[in-house]
ZAMARGU-4260 file (C-alpha; in steps of 0.2 Angstrom, whole numbers, plus 5000, padded with zeros to 4 digits):
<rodrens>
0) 5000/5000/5000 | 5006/5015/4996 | 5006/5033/5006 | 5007/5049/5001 | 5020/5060/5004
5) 5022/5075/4994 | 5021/5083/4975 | 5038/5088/4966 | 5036/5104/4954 | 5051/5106/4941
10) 5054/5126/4940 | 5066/5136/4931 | 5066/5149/4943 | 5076/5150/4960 | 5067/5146/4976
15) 5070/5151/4995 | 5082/5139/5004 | 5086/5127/4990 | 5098/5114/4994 | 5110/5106/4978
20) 5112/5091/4975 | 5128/5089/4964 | 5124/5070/4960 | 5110/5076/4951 | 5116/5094/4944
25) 5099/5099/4955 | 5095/5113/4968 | 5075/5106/4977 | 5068/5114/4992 | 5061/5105/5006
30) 5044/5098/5004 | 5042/5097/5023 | 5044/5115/5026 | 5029/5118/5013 | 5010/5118/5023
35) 5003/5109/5008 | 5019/5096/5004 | 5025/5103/4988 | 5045/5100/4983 | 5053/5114/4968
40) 5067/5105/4957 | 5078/5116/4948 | 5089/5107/4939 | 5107/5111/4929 | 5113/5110/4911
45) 5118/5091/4909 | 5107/5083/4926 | 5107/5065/4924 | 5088/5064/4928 | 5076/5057/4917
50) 5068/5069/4907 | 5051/5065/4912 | 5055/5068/4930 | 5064/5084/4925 | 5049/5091/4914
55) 5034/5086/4925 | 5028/5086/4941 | 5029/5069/4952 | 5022/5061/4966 | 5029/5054/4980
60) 5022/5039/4988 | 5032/5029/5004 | 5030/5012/5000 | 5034/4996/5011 | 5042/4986/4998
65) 5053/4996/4986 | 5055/4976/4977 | 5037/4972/4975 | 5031/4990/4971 | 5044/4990/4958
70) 5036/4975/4950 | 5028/4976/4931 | 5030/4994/4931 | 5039/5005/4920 | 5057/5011/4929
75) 5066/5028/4925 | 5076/5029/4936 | 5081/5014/4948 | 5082/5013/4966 | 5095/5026/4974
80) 5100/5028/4993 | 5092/5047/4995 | 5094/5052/5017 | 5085/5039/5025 | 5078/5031/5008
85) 5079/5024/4995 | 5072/5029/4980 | 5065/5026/4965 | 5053/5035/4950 | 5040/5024/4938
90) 5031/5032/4925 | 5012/5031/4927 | 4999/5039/4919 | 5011/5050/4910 | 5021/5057/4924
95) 5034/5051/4935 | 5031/5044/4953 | 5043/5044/4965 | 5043/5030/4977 | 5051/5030/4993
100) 5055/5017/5006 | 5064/5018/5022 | 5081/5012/5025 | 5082/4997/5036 | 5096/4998/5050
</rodrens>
């Protein structure tokens, strides 16, 4: 099952308290500090993300299983160690939608 976590809105224009993430030429705020869950990704000339994610907006959903939510579904970009997730983004309905599952210590 699936639960929502927040929406991810490409911009071209700088945001307040952006933080950069070289491994992915991209500058995002922080989702948390927004009242309504919303995460700006600016990204750089040459980022290594996948177009669709870099074009449109996302949705990010915590999942319990990164494996089985993976399953039969379209990758664009594979699981990655992000914090204290690991991510992923699938393509559905047209968009990209980021899935997130907690590290396990």
């Amino acid at each position: 099952m699936r639960t929502f976590d927040h929406i991810g809105i490409p911009t071209a224009e700088p945001q307040p308290k952006e933080e950069y993430i070289d491994q992915f030429k991209l500058h995002l705020t922080d989702f948390r500090d927004s009242v309504n869950k919303i995460e700006y990704l600016r990204f750089d000339e040459g980022s290594c993300m996948p177009e669709l994610v870099r074009t449109k907006i996302h949705i990010a959903y915590y999942v319990p299983d990164m494996k089985a939510a993976l399953e039969g579904k379209k990758i664009v970009l594979a699981p990655f160690p992000s914090g204290d997730n690991i991510c992923a983004f699938i393509e559905e309905d047209g968009i990209a939608v980021e899935l997130m599952e907690r590290r396990k210590n």
